[in-house]
N, C-alpha and C positions, 0 to 999 in steps of 0.2 A: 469445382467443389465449393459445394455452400457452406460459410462457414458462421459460426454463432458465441456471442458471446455469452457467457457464463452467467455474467453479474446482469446485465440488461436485456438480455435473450433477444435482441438486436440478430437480424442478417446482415451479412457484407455486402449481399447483391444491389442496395440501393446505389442509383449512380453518383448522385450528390455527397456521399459518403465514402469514395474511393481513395481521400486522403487518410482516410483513416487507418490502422494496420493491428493486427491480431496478436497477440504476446502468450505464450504461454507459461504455464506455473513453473518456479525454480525448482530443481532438484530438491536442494538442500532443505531438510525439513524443516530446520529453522526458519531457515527464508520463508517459505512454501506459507508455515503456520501464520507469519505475518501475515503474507497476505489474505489470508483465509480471513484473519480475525479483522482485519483494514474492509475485507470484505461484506462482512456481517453472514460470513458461515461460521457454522459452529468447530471447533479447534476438533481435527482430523478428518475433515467433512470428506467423503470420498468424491473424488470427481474423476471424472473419464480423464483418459491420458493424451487425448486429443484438445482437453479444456480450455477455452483459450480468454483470454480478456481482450475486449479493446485501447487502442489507443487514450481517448479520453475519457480514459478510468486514470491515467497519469498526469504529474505535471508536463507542460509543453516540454520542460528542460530535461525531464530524460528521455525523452525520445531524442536517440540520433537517425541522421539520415547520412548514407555512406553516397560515396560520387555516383553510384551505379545507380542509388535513390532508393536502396533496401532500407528501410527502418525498422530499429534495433532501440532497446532498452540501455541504458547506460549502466554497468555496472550497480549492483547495490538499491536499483530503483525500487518503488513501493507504487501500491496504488494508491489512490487517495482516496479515502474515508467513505463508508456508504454511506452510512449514519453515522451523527457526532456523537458521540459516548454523553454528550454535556448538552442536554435541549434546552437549560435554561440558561435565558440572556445576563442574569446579572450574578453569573460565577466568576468568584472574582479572585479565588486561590484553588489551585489540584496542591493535592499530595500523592506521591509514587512511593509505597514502601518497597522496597528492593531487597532480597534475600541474596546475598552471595557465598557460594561454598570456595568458590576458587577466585580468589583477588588477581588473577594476572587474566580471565575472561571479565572480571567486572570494566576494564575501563572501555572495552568493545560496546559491551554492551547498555554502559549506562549513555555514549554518545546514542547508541540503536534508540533508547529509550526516549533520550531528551529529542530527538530527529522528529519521532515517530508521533511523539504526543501533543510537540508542538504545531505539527501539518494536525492534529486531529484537532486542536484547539486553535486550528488559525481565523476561525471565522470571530474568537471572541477577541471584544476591547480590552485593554488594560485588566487582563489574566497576570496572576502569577503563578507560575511551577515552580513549588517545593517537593526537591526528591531526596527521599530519607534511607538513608543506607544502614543497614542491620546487620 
C-alpha cells in the first residue's frame, strides 16, 4: 500500500526515505483542530480518514521508536508550523488575548497555548510573549 502524506503529498515508496513513518490525525477534535491550524488547513478542513502526516512534519523528540522499531508519536505531540503566523523578522512582542468560560480548563490550556506558540515563534530572536487573560 502507497501511502501519502497530506501536508507535502510526498510517497513513502522512496527508498532513501524509509526512516521516515506515517501518523495519523488525533480523534480528539481539539487535538485534531491543532493540528489542522499548525497545518495551515482551514479549522474543520475535512480530510479522509486514512490521512496521514509524515514523520518530519514533527519534532525528532516526539517520535518514539519501541524495541520492535514501530514508531509512534508521544503523547500530546504537534506538528510543527507550515507557515509562521509571524514573516516579519523584527517582531519583537506577540500578544494572546484568551477568553475563558471555565477557570479549571484555562490552566490546560493556557500551558497548550504558551507550548504551541512558542514552537510557532521559535524561529524569532529575542521575541517576547505576552498572554492576556480576560
Amino acid at each position: 500500500m502507497v501511502r501519502q502524506c497530506c501536508v507535502c503529498k510526498i510517497l513513502d515508496y522512496k527508498e532513501e526515505e524509509q526512516h521516515l513513518s506515517f501518523h495519523v490525525f488525533p480523534v480528539d477534535p481539539v487535538q485534531r483542530n491543532i493540528w489542522l491550524s499548525l497545518l495551515a488547513f482551514e479549522a474543520n478542513h475535512k480530510l479522509s480518514k486514512q490521512a496521514e502526516v509524515r514523520s518530519n512534519h514533527f519534532q525528532q523528540s516526539d517520535i518514539e521508536c519501541s524495541s520492535s522499531g514501530i514508531r509512534r508519536l508521544r503523547k500530546g505531540a504537534v506538528p510543527l508550523a507550515k507557515h509562521s503566523l509571524f514573516s516579519f523578522p523584527n517582531v519583537r512582542y506577540v500578544c494572546i488575548l484568551l477568553l475563558f468560560q471555565h477557570i479549571a480548563i484555562s490552566v490546560v490550556l493556557i500551558q497548550l497555548v504558551k507550548t504551541l506558540t512558542l514552537q510557532i515563534l521559535g524561529n524569532l530572536h529575542s521575541c517576547e510573549l505576552f498572554i492576556v487573560y480576560l
